[in-house]
N, C-alpha and C positions, 0 to 999 in steps of 0.2 A: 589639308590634304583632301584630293578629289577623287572620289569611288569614279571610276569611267567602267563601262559594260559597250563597249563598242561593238560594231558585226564584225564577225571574222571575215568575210569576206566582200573588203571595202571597195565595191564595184561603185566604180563613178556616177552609172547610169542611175542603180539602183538608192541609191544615197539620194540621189536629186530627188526620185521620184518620189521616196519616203518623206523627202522635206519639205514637196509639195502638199501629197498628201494631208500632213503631221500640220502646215499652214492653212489650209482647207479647214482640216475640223476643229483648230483653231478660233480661224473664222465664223463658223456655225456655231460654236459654244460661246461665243462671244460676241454675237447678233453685230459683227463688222464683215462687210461684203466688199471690200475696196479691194478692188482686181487690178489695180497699178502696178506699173512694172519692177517688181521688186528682186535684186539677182540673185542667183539663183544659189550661189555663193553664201550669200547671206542666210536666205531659208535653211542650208547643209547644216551651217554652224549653228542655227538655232536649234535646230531638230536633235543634232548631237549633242549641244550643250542640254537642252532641256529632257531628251528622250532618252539619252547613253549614260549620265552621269547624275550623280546627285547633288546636283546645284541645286535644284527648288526646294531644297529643304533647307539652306539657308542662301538667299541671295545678297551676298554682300560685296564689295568691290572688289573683297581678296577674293574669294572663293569665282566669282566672274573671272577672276584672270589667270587663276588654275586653269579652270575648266578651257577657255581658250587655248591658254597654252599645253594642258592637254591634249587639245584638237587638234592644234599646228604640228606639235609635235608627229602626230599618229598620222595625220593628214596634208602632207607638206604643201600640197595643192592649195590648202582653205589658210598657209599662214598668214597670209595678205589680209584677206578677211577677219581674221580674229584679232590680228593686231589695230582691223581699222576699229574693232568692236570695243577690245581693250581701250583704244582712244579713247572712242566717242564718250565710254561709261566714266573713265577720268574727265571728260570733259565737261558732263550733267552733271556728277555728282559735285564740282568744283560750282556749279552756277546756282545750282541748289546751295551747297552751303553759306553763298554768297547771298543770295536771296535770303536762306536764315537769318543771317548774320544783319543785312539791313533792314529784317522784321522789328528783331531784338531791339536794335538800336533807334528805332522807327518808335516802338513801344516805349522804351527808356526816354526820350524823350517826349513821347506826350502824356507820362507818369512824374516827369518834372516840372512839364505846364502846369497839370492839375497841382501840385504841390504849390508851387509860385502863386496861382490866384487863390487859394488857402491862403497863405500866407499874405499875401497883397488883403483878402477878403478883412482875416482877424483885425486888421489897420482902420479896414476901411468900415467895419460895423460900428465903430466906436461913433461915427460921427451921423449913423442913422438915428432916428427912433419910431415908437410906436403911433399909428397914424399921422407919418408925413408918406404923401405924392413924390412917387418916385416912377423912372422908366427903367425897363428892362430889354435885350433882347433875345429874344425865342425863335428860332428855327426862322432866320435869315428877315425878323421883323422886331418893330422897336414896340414892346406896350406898353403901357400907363395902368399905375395901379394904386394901390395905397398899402403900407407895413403893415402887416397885421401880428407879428412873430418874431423878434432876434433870437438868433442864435448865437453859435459862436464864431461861426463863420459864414454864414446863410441868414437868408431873412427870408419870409413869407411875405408873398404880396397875392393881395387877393386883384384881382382884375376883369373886367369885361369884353369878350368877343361881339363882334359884331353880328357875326351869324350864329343858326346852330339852334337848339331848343334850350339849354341848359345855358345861360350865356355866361353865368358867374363863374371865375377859376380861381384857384390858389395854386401857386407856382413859390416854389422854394427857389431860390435865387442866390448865388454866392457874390456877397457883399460888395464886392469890388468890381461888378459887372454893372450896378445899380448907378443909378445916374438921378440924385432929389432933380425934383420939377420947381420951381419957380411958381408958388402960390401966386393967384393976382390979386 
């Protein structure tokens, strides 16, 4: 249910002017100056939705389409408008959840990767040891280095950069990424 406090006397002129207004210092508390043509229809319904009723104490989809249908009701002028507003909020909150939805599943799989070369890695450590020449790659490059560490599913290889003051690294490495070198 929606608390509405609307004006008693709902002068067309005056309604606009308030929704201008009510957009205005909107705008200034909100350091956005975009003076594009926005109707004027729309401003009414925000101004009412947000200034007449107590939507902004919770904005949720239901309580948005109270408030609308609220407004249409008391305002038969703006029902056009509040039913395009009821869309459009069905409409975001549908592309948001979608967007959710193929976060989740975006993450689910790259928590299944990591698990697979785990898995691939524990195989594939078995067949390293300690100080053999092996390659790795790191952030879109291949290095050469030597084992210095197994784990269970990781190996240490120490290695050298070419630049830099510090040149010696050790890099924890998951086993199945590792590639031995070919002593000569």
């Amino acid at each position: 249910m929606i608390i509405t406090s609307f004006p008693f006397d709902p002068n067309r002129s005056r309604l606009e002017r308030s929704a201008r207004e009510h957009a205005r210092a909107l705008a200034l508390e909100r350091g956005t100056f975009d003076d594009g043509p926005v109707p004027v229809d729309r401003l009414v319904v925000n101004y009412l939705r947000h200034a007449c009723t107590d939507y902004d104490r919770d904005q949720s989809a239901v309580r948005h389409r109270a408030a609308c249908e609220a407004i249409a009701r008391t305002f038969p002028w703006l029902a056009q408008e509040c039913d395009r507003q009821i869309a459009r909020r069905a409409q975001d909150d549908a592309a948001a959840q979608a967007a959710r939805e193929a976060w989740v599943q975006e993450q689910e799989a790259e928590r299944e990767r990591r698990r697979a070369v785990v898995v691939d890695s524990r195989e594939a450590i078995t067949a390293l040891r300690v100080g053999q020449k092996v390659s790795f790659p790191y952030k879109r490059q291949r290095y050469t280095g030597v084992v210095t560490k197994l784990g269970r599913s990781r190996v240490a290889v120490a290695y050298r950069i070419a630049t830099g003051r510090d040149r010696d690294r050790v890099r924890l490495v998951h086993a199945s990424l590792v590639r031995p070198e070919d002593d000569p």
